[in-house]
C-alpha positions in Angstrom: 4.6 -18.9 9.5 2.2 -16.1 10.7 -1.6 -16.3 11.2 -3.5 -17.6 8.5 -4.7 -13.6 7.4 -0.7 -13.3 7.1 1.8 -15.8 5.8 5.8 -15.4 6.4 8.6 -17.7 4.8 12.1 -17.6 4.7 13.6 -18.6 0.9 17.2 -18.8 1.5 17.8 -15.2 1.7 14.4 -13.9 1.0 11.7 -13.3 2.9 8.0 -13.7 1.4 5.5 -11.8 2.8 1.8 -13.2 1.7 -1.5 -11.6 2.5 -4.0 -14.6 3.1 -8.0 -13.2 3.7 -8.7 -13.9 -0.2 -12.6 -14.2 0.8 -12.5 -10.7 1.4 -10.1 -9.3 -1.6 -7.2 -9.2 1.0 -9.2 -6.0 2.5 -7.5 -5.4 6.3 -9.2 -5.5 9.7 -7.7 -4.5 12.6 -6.2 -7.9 13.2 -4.7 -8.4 10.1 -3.4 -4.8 9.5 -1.7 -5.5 13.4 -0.5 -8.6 12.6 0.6 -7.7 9.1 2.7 -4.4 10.9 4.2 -7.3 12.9 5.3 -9.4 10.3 6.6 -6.4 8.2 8.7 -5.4 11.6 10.3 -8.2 12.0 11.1 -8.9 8.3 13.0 -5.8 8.5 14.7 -5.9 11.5 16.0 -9.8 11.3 19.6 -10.5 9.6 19.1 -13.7 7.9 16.8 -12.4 5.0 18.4 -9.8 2.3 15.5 -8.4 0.4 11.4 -9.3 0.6 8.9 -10.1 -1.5 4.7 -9.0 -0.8 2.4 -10.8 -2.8 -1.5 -12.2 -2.1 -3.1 -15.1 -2.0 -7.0 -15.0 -4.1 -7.5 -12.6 -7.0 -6.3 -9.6 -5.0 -3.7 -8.0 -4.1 -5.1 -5.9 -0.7 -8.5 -3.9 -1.3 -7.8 -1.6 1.5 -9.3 -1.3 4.5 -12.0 -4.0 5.3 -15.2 -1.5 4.5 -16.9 -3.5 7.6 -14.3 -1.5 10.0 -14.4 1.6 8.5 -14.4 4.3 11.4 -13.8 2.0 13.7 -11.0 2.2 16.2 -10.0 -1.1 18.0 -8.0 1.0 20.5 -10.6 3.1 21.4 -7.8 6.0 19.9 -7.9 9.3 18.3 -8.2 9.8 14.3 -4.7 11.4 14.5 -2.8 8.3 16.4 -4.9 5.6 14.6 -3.3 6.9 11.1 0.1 7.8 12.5 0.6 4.1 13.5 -0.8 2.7 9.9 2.1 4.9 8.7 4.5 3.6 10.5 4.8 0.7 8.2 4.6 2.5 5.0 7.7 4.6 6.2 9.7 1.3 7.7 9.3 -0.1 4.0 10.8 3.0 3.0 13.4 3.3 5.4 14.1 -0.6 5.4 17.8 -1.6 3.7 16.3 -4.4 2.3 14.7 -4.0 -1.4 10.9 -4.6 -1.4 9.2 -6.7 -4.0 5.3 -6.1 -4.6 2.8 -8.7 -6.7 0.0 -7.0 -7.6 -3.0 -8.2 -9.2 -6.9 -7.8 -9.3 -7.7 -4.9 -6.8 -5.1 -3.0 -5.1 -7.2 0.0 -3.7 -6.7 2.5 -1.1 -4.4 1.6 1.3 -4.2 -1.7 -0.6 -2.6 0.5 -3.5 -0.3 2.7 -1.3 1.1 -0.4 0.0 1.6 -1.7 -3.3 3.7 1.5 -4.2 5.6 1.5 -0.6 7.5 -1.5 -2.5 10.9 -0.2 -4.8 9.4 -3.0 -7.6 5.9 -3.8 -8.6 5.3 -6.5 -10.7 1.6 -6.7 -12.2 0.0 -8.8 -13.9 -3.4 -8.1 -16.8 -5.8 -8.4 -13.9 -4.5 -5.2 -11.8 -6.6 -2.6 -11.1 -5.3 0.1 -9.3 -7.3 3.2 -7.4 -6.9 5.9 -4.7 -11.1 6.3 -3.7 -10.9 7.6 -0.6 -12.5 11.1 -2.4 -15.4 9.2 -2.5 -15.8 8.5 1.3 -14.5 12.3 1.9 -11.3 11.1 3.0 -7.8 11.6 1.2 -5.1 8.7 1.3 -3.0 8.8 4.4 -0.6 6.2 4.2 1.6 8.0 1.0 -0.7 7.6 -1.4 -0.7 11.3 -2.6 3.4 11.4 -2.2 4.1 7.6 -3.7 2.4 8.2 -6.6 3.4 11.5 -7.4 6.8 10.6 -7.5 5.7 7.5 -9.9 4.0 8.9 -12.3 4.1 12.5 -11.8 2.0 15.5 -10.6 -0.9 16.2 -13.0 -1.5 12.0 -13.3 -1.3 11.4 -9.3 -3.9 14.2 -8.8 -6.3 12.4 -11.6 -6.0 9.5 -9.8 -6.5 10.9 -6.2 -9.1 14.1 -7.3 -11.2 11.7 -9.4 -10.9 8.4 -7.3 -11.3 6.8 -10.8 -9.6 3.1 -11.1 -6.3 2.9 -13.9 -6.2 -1.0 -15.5 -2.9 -2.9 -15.7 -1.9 -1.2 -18.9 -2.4 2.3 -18.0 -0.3 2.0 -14.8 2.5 0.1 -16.5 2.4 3.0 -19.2 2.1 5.6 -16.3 5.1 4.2 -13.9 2.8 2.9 -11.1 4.2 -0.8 -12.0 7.3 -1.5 -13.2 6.5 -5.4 -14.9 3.6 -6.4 -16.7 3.2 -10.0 -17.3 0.2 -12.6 -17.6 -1.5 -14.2 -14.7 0.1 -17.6 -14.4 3.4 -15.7 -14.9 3.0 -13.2 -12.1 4.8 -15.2 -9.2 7.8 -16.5 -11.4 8.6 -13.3 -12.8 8.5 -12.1 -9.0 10.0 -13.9 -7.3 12.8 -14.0 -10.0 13.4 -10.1 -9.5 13.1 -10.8 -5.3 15.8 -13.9 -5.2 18.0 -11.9 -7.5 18.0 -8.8 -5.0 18.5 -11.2 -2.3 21.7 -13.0 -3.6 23.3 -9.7 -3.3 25.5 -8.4 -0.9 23.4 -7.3 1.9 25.7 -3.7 2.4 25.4 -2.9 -1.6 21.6 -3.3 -1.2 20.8 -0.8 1.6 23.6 2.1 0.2 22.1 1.6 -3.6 18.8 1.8 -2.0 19.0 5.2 0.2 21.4 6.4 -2.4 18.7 6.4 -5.3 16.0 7.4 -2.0 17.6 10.6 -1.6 16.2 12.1 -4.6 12.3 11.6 -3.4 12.7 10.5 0.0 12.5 13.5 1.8 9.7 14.9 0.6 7.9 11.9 0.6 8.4 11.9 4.7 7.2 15.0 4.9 4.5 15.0 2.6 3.2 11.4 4.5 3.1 13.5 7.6 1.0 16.3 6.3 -1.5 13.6 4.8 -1.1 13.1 8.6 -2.7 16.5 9.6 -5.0 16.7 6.4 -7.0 13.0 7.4 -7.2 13.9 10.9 -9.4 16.9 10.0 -11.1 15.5 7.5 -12.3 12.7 9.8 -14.2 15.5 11.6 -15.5 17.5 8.6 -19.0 17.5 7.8 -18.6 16.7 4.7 -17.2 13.2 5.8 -20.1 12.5 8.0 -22.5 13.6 4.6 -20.2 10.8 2.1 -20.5 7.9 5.4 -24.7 8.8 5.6 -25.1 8.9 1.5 -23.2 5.8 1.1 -25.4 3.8 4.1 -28.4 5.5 2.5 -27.4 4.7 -1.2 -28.2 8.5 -2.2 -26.0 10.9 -4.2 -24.1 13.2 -1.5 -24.5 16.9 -0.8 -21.7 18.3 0.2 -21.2 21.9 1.6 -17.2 22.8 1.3 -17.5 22.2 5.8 
């Protein structure tokens, strides 16, 4: 077992993953996102698990970044080195040999959703509601969002989703490619942890070649294109127009923003 904000448990051969702050939609502080990079790591690296399944406890899947901490660096570290180490887990998921499992539901938002779609399935069930906002804090995504998606559901939907920050319900991303499963509440952690056990009953050596096998086709430009979200947040973070969306948002006004 982790920390109560993260749970870990071994299933046989699986590995089940479960974010536990439902008073706060699953949203990450700096202690949970640390201790949930921890968990992640070590569910990776260890040899007696064979595939992993992330799911939440509450109505929510992960509603991003805990809006309390926003701006804040427990590190006392730069923009640049506070979202290349978020990253770091999104491209370990990628890289990982074992197949990743995700059950969404309710909100997954911001870097809630780009975790979501750092898993190879995603099970949803009729509650899921799925967004990319960070337009409307003048931010991007910086964890894959704008590479994930693309390669889900394809250019001209991912920048809807990212250009707009509008919100897609359960059906839309099931009919878009964002989730794979689509199944009723109560059903959501059978069906789940049905597709997880099955991938970890496999032989572990099948798992990881299939897996970077099919990878190859978006993989690398994924990297890449994770990187350059990189560069593009870390100037953001110092654009005016960022500063404008944190002061309308504190002052409840419309913002004004000048293209600086």
């Amino acid at each position: 077992m982790g920390d109560e904000m993260v749970l870990s448990e071994l299933d046989e051969s699986l590995r089940i993953i479960t974010l536990n702050r439902p008073e706060r939609h699953n949203a990450m502080n700096d202690a949970m996102s640390d201790l949930f990079q921890q968990v992640l790591h070590d569910a990776l690296e260890e040899t007696c698990s064979n595939a992993i399944l992330l799911r939440a406890s509450g109505k929510s899947f992960c509603s991003g970044r805990d809006t309390t901490v926003l701006g804040h660096r427990a590190r006392d570290e730069s923009d640049f080195h506070f979202v290349r180490r978020t990253q770091e887990s999104r491209l370990r998921m990628l890289d990982s040999t074992k197949p990743i499992v995700a059950a969404v539901k309710g909100g997954a938002i911001g870097g809630g959703c780009e975790l979501a779609l750092a898993a190879d399935v995603r099970v949803g069930d009729t509650t899921l509601k799925m967004a990319l906002p960070e337009i409307h804090y003048g931010l991007l995504p910086d964890t894959g969002g704008t590479q994930l998606l693309t390669a889900l559901v394809g250019p001209s939907r991912a920048k809807y989703m990212i250009l707009s920050g509008d919100t897609i319900l359960a059906e839309q991303a099931l009919a878009w490619g964002a989730i794979d499963f689509l199944v009723e509440p109560e059903a959501l952690d059978e069906r789940a942890l049905a597709i997880a056990r099955s991938f970890a009953s496999k032989p572990p050596i099948n798992l990881a070649m299939g897996k970077q096998m099919i990878d190859m086709h978006f993989g690398p430009a994924i990297r890449a294109g994770t990187r350059t979200e990189l560069l593009a947040q870390s100037a953001l973070f110092k654009s005016e127009d960022y500063a404008e969306a944190r002061a309308a948002r504190r002052e409840q006004r419309k913002p004004v923003y000048k293209g600086k």
